[in-house]
C-alpha positions as a LaTeX table, in Angstrom:
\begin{tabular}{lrrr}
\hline
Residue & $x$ (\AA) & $y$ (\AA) & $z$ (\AA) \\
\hline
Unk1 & 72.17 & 77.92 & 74.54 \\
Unk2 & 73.91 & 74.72 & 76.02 \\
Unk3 & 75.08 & 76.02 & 80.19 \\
Unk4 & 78.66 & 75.38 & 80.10 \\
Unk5 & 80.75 & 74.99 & 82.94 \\
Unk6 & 83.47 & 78.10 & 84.13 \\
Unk7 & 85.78 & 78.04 & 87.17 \\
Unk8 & 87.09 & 81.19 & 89.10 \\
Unk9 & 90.07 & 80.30 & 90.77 \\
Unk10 & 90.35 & 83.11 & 93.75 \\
Unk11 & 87.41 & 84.49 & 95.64 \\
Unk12 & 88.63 & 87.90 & 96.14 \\
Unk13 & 87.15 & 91.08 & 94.75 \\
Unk14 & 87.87 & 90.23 & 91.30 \\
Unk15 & 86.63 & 86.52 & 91.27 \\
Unk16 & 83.44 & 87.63 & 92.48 \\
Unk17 & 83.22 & 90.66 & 90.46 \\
Unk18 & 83.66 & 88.54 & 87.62 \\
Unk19 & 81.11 & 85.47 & 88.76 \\
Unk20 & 78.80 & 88.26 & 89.50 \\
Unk21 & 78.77 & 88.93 & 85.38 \\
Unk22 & 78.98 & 85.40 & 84.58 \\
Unk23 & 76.22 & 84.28 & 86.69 \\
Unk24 & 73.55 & 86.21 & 84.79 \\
Unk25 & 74.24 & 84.12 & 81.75 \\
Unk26 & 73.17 & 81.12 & 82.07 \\
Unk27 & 76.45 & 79.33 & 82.37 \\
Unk28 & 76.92 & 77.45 & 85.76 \\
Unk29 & 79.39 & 79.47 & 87.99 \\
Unk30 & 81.52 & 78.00 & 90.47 \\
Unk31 & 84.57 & 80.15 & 92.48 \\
Unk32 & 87.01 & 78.52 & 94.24 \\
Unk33 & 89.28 & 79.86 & 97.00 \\
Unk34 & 91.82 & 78.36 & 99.07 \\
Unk35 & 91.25 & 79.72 & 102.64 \\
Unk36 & 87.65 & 78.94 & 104.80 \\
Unk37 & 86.31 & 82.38 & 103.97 \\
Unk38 & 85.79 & 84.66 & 100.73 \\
Unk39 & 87.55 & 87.94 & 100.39 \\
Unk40 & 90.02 & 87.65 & 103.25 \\
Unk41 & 92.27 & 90.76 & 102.29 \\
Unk42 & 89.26 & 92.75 & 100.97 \\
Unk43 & 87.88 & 92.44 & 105.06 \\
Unk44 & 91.40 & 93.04 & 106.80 \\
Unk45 & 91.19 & 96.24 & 104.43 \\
Unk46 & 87.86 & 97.00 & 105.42 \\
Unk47 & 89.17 & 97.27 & 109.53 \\
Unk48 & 90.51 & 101.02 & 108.87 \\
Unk49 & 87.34 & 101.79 & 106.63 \\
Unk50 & 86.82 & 100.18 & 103.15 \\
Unk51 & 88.48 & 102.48 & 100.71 \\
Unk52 & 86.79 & 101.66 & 97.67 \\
Unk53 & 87.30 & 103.63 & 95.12 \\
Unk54 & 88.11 & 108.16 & 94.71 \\
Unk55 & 86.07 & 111.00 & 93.88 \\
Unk56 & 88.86 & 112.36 & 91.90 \\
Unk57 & 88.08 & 113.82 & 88.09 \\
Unk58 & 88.05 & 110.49 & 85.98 \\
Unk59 & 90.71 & 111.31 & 83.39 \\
Unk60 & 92.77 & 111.91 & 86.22 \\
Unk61 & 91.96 & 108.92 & 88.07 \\
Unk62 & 92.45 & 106.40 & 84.75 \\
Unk63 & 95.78 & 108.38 & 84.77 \\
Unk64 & 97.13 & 106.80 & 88.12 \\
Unk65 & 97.75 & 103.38 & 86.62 \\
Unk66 & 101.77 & 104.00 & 85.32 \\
Unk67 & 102.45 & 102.15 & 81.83 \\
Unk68 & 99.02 & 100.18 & 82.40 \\
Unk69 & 97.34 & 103.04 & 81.94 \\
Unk70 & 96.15 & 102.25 & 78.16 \\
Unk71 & 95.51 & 98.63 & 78.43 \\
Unk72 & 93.08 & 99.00 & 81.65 \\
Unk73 & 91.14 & 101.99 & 79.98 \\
Unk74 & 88.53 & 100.15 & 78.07 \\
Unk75 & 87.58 & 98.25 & 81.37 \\
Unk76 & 87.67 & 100.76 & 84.10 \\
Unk77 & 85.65 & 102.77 & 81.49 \\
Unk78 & 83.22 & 100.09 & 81.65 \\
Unk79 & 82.96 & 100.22 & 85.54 \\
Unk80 & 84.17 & 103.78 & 86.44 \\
Unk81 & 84.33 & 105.00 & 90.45 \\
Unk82 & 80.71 & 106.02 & 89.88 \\
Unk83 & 79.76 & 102.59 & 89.25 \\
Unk84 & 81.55 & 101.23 & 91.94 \\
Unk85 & 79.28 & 103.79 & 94.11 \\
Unk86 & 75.96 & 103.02 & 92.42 \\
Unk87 & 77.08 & 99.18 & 92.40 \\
Unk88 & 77.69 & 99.10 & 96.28 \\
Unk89 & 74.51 & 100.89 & 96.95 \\
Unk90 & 72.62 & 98.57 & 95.48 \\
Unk91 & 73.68 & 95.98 & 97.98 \\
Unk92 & 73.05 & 98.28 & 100.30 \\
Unk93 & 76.33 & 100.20 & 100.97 \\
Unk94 & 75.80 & 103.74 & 100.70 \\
Unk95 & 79.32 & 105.50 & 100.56 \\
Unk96 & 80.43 & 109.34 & 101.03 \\
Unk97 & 83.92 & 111.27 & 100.22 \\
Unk98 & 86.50 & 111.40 & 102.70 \\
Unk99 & 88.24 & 114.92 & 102.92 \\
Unk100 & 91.21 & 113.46 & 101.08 \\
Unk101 & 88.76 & 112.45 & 97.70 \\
Unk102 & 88.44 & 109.23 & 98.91 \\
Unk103 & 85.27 & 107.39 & 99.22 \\
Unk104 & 84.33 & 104.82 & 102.16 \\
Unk105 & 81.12 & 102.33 & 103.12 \\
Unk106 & 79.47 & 104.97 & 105.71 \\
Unk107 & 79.17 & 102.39 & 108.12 \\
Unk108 & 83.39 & 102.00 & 107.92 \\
Unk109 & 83.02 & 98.25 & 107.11 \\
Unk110 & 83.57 & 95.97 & 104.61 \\
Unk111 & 81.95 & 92.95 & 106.31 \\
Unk112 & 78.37 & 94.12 & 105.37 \\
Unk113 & 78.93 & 94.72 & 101.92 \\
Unk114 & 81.00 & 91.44 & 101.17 \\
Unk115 & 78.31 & 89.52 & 103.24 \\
Unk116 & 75.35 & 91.21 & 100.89 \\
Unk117 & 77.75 & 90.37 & 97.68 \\
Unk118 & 78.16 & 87.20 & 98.55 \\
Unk119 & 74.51 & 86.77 & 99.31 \\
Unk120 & 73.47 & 87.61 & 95.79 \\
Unk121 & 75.72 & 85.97 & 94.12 \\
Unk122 & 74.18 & 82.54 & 95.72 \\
Unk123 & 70.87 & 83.92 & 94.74 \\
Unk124 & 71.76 & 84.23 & 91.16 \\
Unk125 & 73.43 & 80.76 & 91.20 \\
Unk126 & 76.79 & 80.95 & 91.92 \\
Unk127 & 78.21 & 77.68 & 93.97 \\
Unk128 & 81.15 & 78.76 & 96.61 \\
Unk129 & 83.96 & 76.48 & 97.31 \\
Unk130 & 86.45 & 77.27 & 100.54 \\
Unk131 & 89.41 & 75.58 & 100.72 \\
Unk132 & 90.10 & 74.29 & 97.35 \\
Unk133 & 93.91 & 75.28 & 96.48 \\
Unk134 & 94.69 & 74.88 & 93.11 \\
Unk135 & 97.68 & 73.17 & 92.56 \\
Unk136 & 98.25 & 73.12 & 88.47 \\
Unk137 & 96.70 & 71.59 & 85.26 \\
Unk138 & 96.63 & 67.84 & 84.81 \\
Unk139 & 95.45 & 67.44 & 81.25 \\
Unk140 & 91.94 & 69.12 & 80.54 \\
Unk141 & 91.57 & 69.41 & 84.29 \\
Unk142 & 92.27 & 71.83 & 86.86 \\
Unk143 & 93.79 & 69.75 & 90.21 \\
Unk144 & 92.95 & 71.17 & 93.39 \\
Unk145 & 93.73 & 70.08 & 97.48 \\
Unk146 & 90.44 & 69.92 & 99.10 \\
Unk147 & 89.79 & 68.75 & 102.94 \\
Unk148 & 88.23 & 65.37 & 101.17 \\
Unk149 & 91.81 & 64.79 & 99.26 \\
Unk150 & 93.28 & 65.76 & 95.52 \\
Unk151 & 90.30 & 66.90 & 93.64 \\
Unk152 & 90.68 & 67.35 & 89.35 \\
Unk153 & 87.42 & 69.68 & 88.19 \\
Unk154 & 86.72 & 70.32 & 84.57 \\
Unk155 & 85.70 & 73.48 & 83.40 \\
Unk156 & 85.24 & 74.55 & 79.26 \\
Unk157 & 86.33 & 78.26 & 80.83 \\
Unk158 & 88.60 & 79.34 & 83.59 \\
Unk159 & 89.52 & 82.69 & 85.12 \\
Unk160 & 92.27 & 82.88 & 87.58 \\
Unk161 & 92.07 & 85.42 & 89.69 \\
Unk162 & 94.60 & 84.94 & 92.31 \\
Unk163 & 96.07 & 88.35 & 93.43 \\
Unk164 & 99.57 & 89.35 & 93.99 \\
Unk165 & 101.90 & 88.23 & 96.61 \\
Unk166 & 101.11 & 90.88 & 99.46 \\
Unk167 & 99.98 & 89.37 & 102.87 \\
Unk168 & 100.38 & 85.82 & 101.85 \\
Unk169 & 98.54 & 84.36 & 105.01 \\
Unk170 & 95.62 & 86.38 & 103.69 \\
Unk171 & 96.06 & 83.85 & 100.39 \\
Unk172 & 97.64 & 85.68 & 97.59 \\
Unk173 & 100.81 & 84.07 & 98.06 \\
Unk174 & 102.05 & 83.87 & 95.02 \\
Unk175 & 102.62 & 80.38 & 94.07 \\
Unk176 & 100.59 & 80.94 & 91.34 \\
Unk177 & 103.19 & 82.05 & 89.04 \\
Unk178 & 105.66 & 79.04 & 88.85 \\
Unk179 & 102.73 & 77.03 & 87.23 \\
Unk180 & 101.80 & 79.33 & 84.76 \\
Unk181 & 105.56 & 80.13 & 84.26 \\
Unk182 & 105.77 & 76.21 & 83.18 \\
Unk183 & 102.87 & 76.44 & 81.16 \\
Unk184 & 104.95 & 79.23 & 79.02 \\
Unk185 & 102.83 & 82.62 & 80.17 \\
Unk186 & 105.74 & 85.62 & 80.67 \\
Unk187 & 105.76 & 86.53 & 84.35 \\
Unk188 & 107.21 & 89.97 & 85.63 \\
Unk189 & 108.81 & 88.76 & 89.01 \\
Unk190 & 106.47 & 90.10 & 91.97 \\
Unk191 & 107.62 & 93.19 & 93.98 \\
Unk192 & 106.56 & 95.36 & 96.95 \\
Unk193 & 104.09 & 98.12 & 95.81 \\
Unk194 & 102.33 & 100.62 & 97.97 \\
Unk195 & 105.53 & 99.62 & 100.75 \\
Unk196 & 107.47 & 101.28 & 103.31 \\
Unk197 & 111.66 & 101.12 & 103.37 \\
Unk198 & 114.21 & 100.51 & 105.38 \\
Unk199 & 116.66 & 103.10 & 106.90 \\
Unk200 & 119.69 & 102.49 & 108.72 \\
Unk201 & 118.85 & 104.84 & 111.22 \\
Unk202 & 121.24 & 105.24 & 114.95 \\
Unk203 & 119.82 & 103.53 & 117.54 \\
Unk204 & 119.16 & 106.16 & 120.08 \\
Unk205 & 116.97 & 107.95 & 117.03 \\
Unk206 & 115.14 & 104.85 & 116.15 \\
Unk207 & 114.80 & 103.80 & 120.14 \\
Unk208 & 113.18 & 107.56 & 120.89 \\
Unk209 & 110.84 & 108.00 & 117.74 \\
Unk210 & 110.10 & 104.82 & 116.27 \\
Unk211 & 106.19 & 104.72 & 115.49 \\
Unk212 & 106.54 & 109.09 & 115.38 \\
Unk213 & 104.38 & 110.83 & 112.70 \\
Unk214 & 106.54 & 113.22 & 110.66 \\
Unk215 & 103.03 & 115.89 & 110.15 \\
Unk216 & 103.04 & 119.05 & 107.73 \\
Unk217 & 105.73 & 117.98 & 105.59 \\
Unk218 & 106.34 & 117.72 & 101.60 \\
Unk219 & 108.28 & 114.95 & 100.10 \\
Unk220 & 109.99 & 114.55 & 96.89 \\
Unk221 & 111.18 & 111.81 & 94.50 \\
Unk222 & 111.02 & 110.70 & 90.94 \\
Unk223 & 107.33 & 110.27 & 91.78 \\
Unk224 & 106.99 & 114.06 & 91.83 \\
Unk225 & 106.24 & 116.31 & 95.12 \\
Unk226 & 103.25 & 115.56 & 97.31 \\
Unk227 & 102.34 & 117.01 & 100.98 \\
Unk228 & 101.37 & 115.06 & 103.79 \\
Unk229 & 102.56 & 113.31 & 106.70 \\
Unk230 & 104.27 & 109.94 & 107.14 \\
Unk231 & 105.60 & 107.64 & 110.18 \\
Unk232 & 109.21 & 106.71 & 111.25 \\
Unk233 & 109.15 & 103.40 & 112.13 \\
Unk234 & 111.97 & 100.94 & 113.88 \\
Unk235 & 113.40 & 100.15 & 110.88 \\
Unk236 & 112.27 & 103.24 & 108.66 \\
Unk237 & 109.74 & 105.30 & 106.80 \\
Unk238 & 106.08 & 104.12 & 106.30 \\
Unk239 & 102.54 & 105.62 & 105.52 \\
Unk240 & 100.65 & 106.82 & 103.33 \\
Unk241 & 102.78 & 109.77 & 101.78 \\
Unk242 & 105.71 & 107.25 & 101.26 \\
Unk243 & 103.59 & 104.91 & 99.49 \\
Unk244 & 103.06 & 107.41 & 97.01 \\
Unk245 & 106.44 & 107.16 & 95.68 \\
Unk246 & 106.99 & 103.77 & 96.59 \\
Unk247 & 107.64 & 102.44 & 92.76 \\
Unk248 & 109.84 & 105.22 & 91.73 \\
Unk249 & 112.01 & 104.62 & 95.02 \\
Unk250 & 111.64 & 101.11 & 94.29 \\
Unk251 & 112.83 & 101.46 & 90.76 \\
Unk252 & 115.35 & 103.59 & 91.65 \\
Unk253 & 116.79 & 101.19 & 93.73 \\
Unk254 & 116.86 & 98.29 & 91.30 \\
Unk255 & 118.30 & 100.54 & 88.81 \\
Unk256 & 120.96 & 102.46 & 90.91 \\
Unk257 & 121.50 & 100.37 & 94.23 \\
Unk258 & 120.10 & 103.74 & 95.75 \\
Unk259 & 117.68 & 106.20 & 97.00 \\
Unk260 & 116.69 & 108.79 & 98.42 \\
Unk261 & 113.75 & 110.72 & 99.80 \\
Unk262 & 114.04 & 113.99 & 100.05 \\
Unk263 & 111.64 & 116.10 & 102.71 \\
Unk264 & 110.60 & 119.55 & 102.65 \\
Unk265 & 110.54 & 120.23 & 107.04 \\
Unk266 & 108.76 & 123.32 & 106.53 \\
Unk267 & 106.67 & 123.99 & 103.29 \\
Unk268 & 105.53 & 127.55 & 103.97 \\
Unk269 & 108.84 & 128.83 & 104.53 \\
Unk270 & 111.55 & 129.43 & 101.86 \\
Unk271 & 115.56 & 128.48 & 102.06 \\
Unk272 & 116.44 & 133.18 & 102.17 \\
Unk273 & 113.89 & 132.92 & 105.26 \\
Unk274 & 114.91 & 130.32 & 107.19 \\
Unk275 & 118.76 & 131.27 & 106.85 \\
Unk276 & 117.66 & 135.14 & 107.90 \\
Unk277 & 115.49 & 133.34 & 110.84 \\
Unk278 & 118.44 & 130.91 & 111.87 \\
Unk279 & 120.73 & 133.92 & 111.85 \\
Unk280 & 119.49 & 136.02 & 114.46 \\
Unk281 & 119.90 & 133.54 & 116.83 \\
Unk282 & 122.61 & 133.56 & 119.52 \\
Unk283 & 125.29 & 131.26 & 118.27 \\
Unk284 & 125.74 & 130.02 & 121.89 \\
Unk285 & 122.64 & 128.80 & 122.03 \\
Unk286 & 122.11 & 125.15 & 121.53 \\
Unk287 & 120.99 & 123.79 & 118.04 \\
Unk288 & 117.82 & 122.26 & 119.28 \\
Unk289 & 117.01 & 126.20 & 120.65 \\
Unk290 & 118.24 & 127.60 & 117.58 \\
Unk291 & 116.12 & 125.09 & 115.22 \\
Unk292 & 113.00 & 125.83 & 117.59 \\
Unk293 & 113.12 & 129.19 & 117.79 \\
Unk294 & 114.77 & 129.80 & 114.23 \\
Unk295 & 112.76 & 127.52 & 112.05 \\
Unk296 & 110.09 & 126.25 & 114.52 \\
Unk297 & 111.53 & 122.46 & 114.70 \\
Unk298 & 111.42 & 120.41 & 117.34 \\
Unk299 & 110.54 & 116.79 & 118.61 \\
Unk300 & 110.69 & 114.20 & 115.71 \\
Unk301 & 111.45 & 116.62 & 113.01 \\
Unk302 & 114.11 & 118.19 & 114.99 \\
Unk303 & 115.62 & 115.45 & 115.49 \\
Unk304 & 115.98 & 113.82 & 112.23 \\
Unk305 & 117.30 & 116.53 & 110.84 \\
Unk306 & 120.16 & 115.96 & 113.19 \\
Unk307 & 120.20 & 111.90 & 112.43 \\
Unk308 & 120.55 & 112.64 & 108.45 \\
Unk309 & 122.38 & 116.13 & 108.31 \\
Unk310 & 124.88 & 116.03 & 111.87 \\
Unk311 & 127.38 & 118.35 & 109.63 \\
Unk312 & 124.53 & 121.18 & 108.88 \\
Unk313 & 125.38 & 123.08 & 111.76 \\
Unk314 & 125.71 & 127.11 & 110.46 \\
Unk315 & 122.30 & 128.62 & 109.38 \\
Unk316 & 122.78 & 128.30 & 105.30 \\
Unk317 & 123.46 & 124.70 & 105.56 \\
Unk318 & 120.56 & 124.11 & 108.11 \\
Unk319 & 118.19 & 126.16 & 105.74 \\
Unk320 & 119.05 & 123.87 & 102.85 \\
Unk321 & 118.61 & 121.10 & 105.06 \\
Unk322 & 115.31 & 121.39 & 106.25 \\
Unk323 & 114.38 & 122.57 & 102.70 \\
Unk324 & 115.88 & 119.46 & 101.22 \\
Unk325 & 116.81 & 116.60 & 103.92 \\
Unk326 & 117.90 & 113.76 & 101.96 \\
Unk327 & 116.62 & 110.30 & 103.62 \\
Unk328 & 118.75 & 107.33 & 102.36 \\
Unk329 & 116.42 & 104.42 & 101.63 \\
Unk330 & 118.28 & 100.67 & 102.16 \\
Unk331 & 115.47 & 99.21 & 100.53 \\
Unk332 & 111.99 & 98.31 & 100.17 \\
Unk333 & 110.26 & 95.89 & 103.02 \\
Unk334 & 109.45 & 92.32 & 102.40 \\
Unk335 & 106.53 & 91.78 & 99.73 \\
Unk336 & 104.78 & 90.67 & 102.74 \\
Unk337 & 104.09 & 93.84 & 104.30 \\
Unk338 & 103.37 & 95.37 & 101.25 \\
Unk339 & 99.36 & 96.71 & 101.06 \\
Unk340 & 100.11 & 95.49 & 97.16 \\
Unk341 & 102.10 & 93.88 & 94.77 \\
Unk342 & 103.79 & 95.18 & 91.34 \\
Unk343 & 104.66 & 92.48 & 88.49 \\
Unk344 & 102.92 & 89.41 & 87.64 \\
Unk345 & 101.43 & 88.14 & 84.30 \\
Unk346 & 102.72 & 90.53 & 81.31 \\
Unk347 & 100.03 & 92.49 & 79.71 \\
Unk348 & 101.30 & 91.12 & 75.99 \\
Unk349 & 100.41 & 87.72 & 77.25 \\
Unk350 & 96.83 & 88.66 & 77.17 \\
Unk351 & 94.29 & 88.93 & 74.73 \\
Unk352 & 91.52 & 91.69 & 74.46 \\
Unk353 & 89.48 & 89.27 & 76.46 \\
Unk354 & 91.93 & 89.07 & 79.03 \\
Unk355 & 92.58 & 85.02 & 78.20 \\
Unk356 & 96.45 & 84.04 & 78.33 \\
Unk357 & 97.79 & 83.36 & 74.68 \\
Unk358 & 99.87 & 80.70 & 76.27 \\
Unk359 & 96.70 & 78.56 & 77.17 \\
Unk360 & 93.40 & 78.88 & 75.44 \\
Unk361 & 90.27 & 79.12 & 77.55 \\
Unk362 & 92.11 & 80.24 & 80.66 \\
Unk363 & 91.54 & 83.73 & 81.63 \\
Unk364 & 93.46 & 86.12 & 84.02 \\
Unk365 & 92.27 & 89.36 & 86.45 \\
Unk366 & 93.26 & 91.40 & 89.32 \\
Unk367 & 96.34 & 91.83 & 90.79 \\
Unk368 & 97.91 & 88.65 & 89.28 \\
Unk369 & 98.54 & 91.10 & 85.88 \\
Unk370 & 101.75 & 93.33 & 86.04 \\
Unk371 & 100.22 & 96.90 & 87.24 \\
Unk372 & 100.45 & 98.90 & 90.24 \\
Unk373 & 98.11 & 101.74 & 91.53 \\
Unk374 & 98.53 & 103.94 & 94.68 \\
Unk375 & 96.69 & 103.73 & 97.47 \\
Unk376 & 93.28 & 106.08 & 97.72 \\
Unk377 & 90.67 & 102.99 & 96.03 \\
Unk378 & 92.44 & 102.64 & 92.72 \\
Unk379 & 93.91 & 99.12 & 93.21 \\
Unk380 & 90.47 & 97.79 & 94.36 \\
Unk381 & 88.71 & 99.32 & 91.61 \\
Unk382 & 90.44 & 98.10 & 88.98 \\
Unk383 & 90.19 & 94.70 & 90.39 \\
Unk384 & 86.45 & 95.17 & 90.21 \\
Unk385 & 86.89 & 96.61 & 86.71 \\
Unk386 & 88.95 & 93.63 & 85.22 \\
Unk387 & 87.74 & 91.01 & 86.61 \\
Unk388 & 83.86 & 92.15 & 85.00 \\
Unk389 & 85.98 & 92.63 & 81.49 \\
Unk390 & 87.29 & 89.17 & 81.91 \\
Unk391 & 83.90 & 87.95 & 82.69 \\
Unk392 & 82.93 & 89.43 & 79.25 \\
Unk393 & 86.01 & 88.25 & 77.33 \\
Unk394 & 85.07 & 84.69 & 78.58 \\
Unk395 & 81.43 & 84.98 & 77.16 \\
Unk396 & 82.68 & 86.32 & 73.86 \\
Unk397 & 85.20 & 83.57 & 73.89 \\
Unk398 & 82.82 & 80.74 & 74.81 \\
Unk399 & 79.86 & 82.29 & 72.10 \\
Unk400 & 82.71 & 81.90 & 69.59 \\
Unk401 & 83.15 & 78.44 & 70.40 \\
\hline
\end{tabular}
């Protein structure tokens, strides 16, 4: 077999999940990225504890992927959570399960593990350039900004594998998608995923409890209902429990010009028991008395219930309140801020290999495809997951050639 020559354009988790395929081969692997270091966002994740992948029952888990569901099957089922596990031990990461289902490096860190990765992957072949920015095609070549000046590299296959457009100065910034949009590949705009929203809230609530955890609470939207706890911020909701409905609020948005959250203040009470409770209080007694002693509110909770329902005042309306507090969302925060992005190339553009229709021999993975995933390891394995089934669409395409 004649070596042939493939570029990876993007040396996050899904470039080098994919050169990690591609390098035992034969073929001569070389992955490109355009900051000084490999898998930037993968170590700024790895700061709170590496959340790389969830315990949960796999059906469920392949489940958690929206209308991508069906087209990512065939290649998470080809690297399942399991995998990921068994994979990261064997560079000597030995994970456990967090309380929640979700599974973490036991040493909290994702700087050993990427350092080990990276290590084999030299071992096995694999050159690694930093700072080379692609820039576009320019005929058969692929043009790219280096320190040493405008560089054109040939390659007989290319994956991109560029991620979204969440914390650009981490590298996925995005720019990626005018020059395949020229190049005729369908593009879903990018959007915030996994993002916290804006709230117009009053100043003296946002000057008192800005960075506040809202604990013990359960939220609703189009999403569904989850439990948890979430954080009011200066300019409105964030966490991990809002991220969990962040595309349906999102989509709601876009499709209404509004949204709301709705919060559950006390789960383990019903709406006939905190009316009875709120009752029997004196009704000269102050509202922040009444909610304490009546419903067991007060600090943060206490008071937004006060910021988003001022008129609930006699004890059936404050019941259905705290039952049901509707929080207006303005809108999602800047794709910036966002832990992921939604959007990117269409999933029709693709073939079964993963190559772009649009332009032969030029394959796509990661977060560069349109699907989201919550947080709790999903969007990081599926990175993993396609960017080893683009590895293997490549080889099937090049052994056809």
């Amino acid at each position: 077999m004649t070596a042939k020559q493939i570029a990876i354009i993007g040396g996050g988790p899904t470039g080098l999940a994919a050169a990690e395929v591609l390098s035992l081969s034969g073929h001569a692997v070389t992955v490109y990225d355009a900051m000084p270091t490999f898998g930037r966002k993968f170590l700024l994740a790895g700061k709170s504890g590496l959340n790389i992948t969830h315990s949960e029952d796999y059906a469920r888990f392949a489940s958690r992927f929206g209308a991508a569901c069906e087209r990512l099957r065939p290649a998470l089922d080809a690297f399942t959570p399991a995998d990921v596990r068994a994979w990261a031990s064997g560079l000597g990461t030995e994970t456990f399960v967090g309380t929640s289902g979700r599974v973490f490096p036991k040493v909290m860190k994702a700087s050993p593990l990427l350092r080990a990765w990276l290590g084999r992957l030299e071992a096995q072949g694999v050159t690694l350039f930093t700072r080379y920015r692609w820039t576009g095609f320019e005929g058969d070549g692929l043009v790219f900004e280096t320190p040493n000046g405008r560089t054109i590299v040939r390659s007989d296959a290319t994956l991109l594998a560029l991620g979204g457009a969440s914390w650009p100065r981490l590298g996925s910034d995005g720019a990626w998608t005018t020059l395949l949009r020229d190049k005729g590949v369908e593009i879903a705009d990018l959007q915030p995923a996994n993002c916290g929203f804006d709230v117009a809230w009053s100043d003296v609530f946002k000057d008192r409890f800005a960075g506040a955890p809202l604990k013990a609470v359960t939220t609703t939207s189009d999403a569904g209902t989850f439990p948890g706890e979430f954080v009011i911020s200066s300019h409105g909701i964030e966490g991990s429990l809002v991220y969990a409905h962040a595309a349906a609020l999102r989509d709601r948005l876009s499709q209404d010009g509004r949204a709301m959250l709705v919060i559950d203040l006390v789960p383990g009470r019903s709406i006939e028991r905190l009316a009875k409770d709120l009752a029997r209080q004196e009704a000269k007694a102050s509202l922040s008395n009444r909610l304490r002693k009546g419903a067991g509110l007060e600090g943060v909770k206490s008071a937004l219930l006060r910021e988003v329902a001022p008129e609930a005042t006699d004890p059936e309306r404050l019941a259905r309140s705290i039952k049901a507090l509707p929080i207006p969302l303005l809108g999602p925060r800047p794709i910036s801020e966002a832990i992921s992005s939604a959007g990117g190339v269409r999933l029709d553009d693709l073939d079964e290999r993963y190559m772009l229709k649009a332009l032969p021999g030029v394959f796509a993975a990661g977060e560069m495809l349109d699907w989201e995933a919550p947080t709790g390891g999903y969007l990081l394995t599926a990175c993993f997951a396609t960017g080893r089934a683009a590895a293997r669409g490549i080889l099937a395409w090049l052994h056809a050639q």
